[in-house]
C-alpha positions, 0 to 999 in steps of 0.5 A: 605235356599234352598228355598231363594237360588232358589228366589236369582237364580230366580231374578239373570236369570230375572235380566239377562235376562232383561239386556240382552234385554236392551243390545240388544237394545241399540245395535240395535241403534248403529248400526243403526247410525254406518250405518247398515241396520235393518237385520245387525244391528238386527242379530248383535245387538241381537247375542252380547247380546245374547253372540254368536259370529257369523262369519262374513260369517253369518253376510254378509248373512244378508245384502241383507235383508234390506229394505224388501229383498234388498230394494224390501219392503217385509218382514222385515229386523228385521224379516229376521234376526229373522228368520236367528238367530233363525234358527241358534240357534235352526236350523239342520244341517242334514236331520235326525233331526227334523225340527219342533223346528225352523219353529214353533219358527219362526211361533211365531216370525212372530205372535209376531212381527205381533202382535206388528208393526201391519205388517211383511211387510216393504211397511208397516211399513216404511211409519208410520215410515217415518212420525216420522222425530223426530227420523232416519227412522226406528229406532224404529223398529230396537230397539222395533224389537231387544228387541221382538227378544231377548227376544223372543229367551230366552223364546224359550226352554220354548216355545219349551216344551209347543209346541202343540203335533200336531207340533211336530207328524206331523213336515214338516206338521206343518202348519195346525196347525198355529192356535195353535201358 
């Protein structure tokens, strides 16, 4: 009986997981057509799904990185907003805790989203998507980009726990070690 109540608890959190991946998504592309640029509608998009109520002081701070850093085409909105919600949901807010948890997650959120889009740079990225005029410009990234960040953020403790020793000795001086990411 324990045994099947652990199977239950077991789908339940996948099943959970899953629909909160699937919710992220479909924010993502709503907010997309209400007008919001990629790094408001992913740090909004991902954060409802996830169930955090962000401020809006937090929110507005993800404005001025759409289109690559204000329209510059750098680093990816979708990516700024990753690294913005991930910094504040596993970030510090003094000196004394260590910094290793946030920047290595960050480290496997560039690689994962790398990985999947090919590029972290919008000058990049944009002009595959500009081609595909079946749907907005970006759209897919908005949504493929919530979907890797959410579900990112969910296998983070997990990720967290296996992190390599080196990340966690050396901290600040983690960096050398991004092979092992």
């Amino acid at each position: 009986m324990e045994r099947d109540l652990a199977e239950q608890r077991k789908a339940y959190l996948k099943e959970s997981r899953e629909a909160k991946i699937r919710q992220a998504v479909e924010n993502a592309k709503e907010c997309k057509m209400m007008g919001y640029h990629c790094s408001e509608s992913t740090i909004r998009a991902c954060s409802k799904a996830l169930g955090l109520n962000l401020s809006d002081d937090v929110l507005r701070s993800a404005c001025g990185f759409r289109g690559g850093g204000g329209g510059y085409m750098d680093r990816c909105g979708v990516v700024e907003a990753g690294c913005m919600l991930i910094s504040y949901i596993f970030g510090r807010l003094t000196p004394e805790e260590p910094d290793w948890r946030y920047s290595y997650l960050i480290c496997l959120f560039h690689d994962r989203f790398m990985e999947h889009f090919g590029s972290i740079e919008c000058r990049d990225i944009l002009p595959v998507e500009r081609k595909n005029t079946e749907i907005p410009v970006c759209m897919r990234i908005y949504a493929e980009g919530s979907e890797i960040l959410t579900k990112f953020i969910l296998e983070a403790p997990e990720l967290l726990e296996k992190a390599p020793e080196e990340v966690r000795i050396f901290s600040r001086l983690w960096f050398p070690f991004k092979t092992d990411c």
